[in-house]
N, C-alpha and C positions, 0 to 999 in steps of 0.2 A: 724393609717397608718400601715398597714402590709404588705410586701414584698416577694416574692416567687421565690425559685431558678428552672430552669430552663433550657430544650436548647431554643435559639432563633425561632427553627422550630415547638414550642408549642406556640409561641405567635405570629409570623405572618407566612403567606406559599407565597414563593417566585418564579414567575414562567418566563421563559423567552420571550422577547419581539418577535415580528411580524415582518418578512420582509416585508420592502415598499419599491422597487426602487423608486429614484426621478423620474423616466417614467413613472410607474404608479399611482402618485399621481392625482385627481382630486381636482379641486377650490372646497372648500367649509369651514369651520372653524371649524371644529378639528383638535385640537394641535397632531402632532405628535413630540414623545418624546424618545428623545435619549439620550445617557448617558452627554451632556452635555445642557439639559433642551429641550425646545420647539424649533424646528428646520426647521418649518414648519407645514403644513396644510393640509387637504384631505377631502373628505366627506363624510368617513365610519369610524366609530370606532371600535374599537377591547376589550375596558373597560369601566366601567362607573366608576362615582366616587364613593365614593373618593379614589384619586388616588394616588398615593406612587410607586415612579420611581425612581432608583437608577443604576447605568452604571455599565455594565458589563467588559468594554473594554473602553479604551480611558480616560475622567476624572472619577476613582476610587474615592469613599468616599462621591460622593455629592447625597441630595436628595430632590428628586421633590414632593412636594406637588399640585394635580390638584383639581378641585370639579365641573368640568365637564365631559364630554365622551372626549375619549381621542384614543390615536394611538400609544400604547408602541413600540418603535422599537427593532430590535433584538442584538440591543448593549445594551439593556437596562433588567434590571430584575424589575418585579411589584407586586407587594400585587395583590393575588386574592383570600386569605384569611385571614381577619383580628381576624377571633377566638376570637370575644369579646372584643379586644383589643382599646383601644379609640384610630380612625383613625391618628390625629392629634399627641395625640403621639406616635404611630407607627413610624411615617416619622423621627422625632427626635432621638428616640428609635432606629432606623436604622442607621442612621446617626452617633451617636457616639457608635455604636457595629464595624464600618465601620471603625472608626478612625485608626484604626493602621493594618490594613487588608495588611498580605502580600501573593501573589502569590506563589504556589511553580510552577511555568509555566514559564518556564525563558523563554521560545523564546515569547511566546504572553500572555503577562499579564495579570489577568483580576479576576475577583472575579466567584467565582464557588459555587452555591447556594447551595447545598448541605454541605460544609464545613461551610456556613451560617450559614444553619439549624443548624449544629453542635454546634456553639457558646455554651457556660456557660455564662448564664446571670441572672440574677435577676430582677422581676417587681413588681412592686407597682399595691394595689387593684384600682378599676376603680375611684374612687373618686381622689387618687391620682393621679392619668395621667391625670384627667381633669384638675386638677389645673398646675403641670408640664407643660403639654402642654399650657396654657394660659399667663404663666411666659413667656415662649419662644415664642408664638405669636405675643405679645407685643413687640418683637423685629421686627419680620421679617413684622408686617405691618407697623411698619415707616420706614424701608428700602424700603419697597414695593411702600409705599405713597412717600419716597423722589424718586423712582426708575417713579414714573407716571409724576412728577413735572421735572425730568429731559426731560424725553420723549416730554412734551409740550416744554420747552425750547428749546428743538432741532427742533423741528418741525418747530417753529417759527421761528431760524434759514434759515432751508430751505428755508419756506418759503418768505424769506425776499430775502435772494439771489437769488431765482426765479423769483418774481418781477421785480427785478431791473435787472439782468446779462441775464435772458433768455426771458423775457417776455418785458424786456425795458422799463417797468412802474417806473424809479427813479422820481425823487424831481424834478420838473422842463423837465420833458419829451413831456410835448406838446407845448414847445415852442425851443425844440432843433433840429435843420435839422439831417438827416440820409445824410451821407457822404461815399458813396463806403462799404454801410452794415453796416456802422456804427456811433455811435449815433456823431457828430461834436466835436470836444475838445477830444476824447474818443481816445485811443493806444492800437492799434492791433498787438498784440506780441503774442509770443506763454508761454506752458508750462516750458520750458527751457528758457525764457528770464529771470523771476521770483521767480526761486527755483532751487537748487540742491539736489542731493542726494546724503548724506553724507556717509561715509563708514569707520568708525575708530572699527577695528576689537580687541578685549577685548580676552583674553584668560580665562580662569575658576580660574586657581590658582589666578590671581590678583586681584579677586572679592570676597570682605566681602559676608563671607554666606547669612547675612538679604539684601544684594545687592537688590532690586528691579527687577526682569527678566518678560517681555511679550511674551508670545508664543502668536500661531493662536489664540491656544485654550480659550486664555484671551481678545481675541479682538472679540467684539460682532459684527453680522451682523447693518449693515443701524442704524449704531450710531458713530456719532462723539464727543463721549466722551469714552477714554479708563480708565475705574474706575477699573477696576480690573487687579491684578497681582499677580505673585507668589514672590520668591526669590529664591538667584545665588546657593543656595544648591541642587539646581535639576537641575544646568546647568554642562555639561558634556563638549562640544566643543565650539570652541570660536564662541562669539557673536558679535553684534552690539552697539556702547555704543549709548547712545539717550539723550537727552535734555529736561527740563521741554521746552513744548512749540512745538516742534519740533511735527510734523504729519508724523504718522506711516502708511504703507499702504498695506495691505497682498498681496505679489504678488501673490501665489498658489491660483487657481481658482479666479481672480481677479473677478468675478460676485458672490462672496460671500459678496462684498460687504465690506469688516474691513477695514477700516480706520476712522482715529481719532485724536486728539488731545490728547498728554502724563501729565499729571499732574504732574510728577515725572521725576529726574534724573533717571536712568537704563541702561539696556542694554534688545536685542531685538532677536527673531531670525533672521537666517540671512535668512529668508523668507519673512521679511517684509524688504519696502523701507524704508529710516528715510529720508523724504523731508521737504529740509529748506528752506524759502522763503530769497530772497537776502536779503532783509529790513525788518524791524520792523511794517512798515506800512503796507506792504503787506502780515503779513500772518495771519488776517480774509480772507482779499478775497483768500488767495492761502486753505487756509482750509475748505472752503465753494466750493470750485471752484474745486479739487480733491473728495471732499465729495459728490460730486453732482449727481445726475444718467444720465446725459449726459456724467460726465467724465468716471463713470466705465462700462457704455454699452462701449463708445468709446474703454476704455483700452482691455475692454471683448474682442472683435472682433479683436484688434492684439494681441493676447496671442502667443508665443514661444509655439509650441508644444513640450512638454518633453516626454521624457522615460516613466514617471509615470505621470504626472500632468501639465496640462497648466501653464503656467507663464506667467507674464505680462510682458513688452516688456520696459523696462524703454527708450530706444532708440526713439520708438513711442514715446511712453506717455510723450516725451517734445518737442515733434512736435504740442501737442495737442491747439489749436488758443484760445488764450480770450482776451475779451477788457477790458483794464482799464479803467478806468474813472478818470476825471480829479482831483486834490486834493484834493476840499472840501469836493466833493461826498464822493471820498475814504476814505477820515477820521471819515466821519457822519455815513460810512459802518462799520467799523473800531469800532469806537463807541458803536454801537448797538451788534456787535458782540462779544466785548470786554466784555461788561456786561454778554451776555449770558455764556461766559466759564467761566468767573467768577463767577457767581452763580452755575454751575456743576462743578466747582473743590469745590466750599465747599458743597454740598452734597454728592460730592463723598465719601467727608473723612469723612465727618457726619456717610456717612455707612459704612465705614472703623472702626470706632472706634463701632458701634450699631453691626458689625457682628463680630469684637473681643469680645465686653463685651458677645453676648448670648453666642459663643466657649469657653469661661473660665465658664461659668456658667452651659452649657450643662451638659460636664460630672458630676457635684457637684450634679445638679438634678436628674439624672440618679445612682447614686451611693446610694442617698440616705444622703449623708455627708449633704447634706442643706435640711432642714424639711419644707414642703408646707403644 
């Protein structure tokens, strides 16, 4: 195993990403890639694989591994020359050069690829990165595979509360009369009969550093599970505290879609709603029934126009109409749903600890201190 020093701009060349407005995107499947991963679609690409995407602006430090064509966007910087370098570890190899990267750009933050280039680094011959890199794959495909296993689980979610809430195919539906739109036995209330939104404002000082904090930027599109967060050391003004349980729901551009279920105590920005169902029993259906794309078209369309950015209208959005259904129903929904977030809060934390262990092992591989 022999090792070579180096700038970083000898071992990969780093170039910056492609403007796409959202106007100009067309339907078709390549990933466009922005500094906080796959953001979208279009049907021209601008790379091919393999690909290595890392954020210019906005989340610093992370990085994208692609192995098809691809759409780098212009927050984003890409490999479009790997010089021999085994792709695979490339991305990791970036990834912890990245780890401690600070800005001297104090009004707009951002990594500046040329002081990249600049880096002092050291690399292992190709045989070594192959193996490095397979140490550290070995991580990221069972995060990957528990990341697909979540995805069916929500799905089927969905799926289940479309049935029954939008489509009207529950347990006993063809023997139930429709009474004034609705199915007999069934309580036609709105959003605001069934949840509030809670507002208990946390200051920064009263919050332990490892605190738990969710921004936008940690709530995924069209997923109702929130598996990722930061902590209260990068919280500046006061937030929102939040509840294991409690469903969080991005008001800024409410058709992006974030909302979820918190698996953890925390605090929030105070750009998301924290909605709490009155009862216990009702908050699968109030989390399935916010989660839904009839509620966030609906919230879409009364957005608060802002200064800078639409906002969602909490005022609306409990005016918003759904039927309960009667007990047993509710409880057998209950049921089914119950299980699903219990199965995504333990894979959550499966990859909670899978992407701690490969970050303490990254830099050891990278240094050379652990021998492959």
């Amino acid at each position: 195993m022999t090792w070579r020093s180096c700038n970083l701009g000898d071992v990969i060349t780093l170039k910056r990403g492609h403007d796409l407005p959202s106007d100009s995107r067309h339907e078709g499947d390549v990933p466009v890639v922005s500094s906080s991963g796959i953001t979208g679609f279009h049907n021209q690409a601008k790379a091919e694989p393999p690909g290595v995407v890392t954020g210019r602006y906005g989340t610093i430090g992370e990085v994208f591994y692609l192995e098809r064509d691809y759409w780098p966007l212009n927050t984003a910087l890409y490999v479009v020359d790997f010089k021999g370098t085994h792709p695979k570890f490339a991305a990791y190899f970036l990834k912890n050069a990245l780890r401690d990267y600070q800005s001297d750009k104090a009004a707009i933050p951002g990594v500046d690829r040329n002081v990249v280039h600049s880096f002092k680094v050291r690399v292992p011959d190709s045989d070594t990165q192959e193996r490095i890199a397979s140490i550290l794959t070995a991580y990221d495909d069972l995060i990957e595979n528990n990341r697909r296993r979540m995805g069916l689980l929500e799905e089927s979610a969905r799926l289940l509360y479309r049935e029954w809430f939008v489509r009207l195919r529950f347990p006993g539906h063809e023997h139930t009369r429709i009474v004034n739109g609705v199915p007999d036995g069934w309580r036609k209330l709105t959003l605001g009969n069934i949840c509030t939104d809670t507002r208990e404002m946390v200051s920064p000082e009263s919050l332990e550093p490892d605190s738990p904090y969710i921004g936008l930027e940690h709530m995924p599109r069209r997923s109702i599970s929130l598996a990722d967060w930061g902590n209260a050391e990068q919280v500046t003004s006061s937030k929102l505290r939040f509840s294991t349980g409690d469903i969080l729901f991005g008001k800024i551009r409410p058709y992006f879609h974030k909302v979820g279920i918190a698996f953890i105590d925390g605090v929030v920005s105070s750009d998301a709603f924290i909605i709490r169902p009155t009862s216990a029993d009702l908050k699968s259906f109030v989390l399935m029934a916010v989660s839904s794309d009839g509620f966030v078209a609906d919230t879409s369309q009364a957005m608060k126009e802002g200064s800078k950015m639409p906002r969602a209208d909490w005022k609306q959005m409990v005016r918003y109409p759904v039927v309960v259904p009667p007990e047993g129903l509710l409880a057998d929904f209950t049921e089914t749903i119950t299980s699903i977030t219990d199965q995504l809060r333990n894979l959550c934390f499966q990859n909670q600890k899978l992407r701690t262990a490969r970050d303490l092992l990254l830099p050891k591989l990278m240094s050379g201190a652990i021998e492959v």
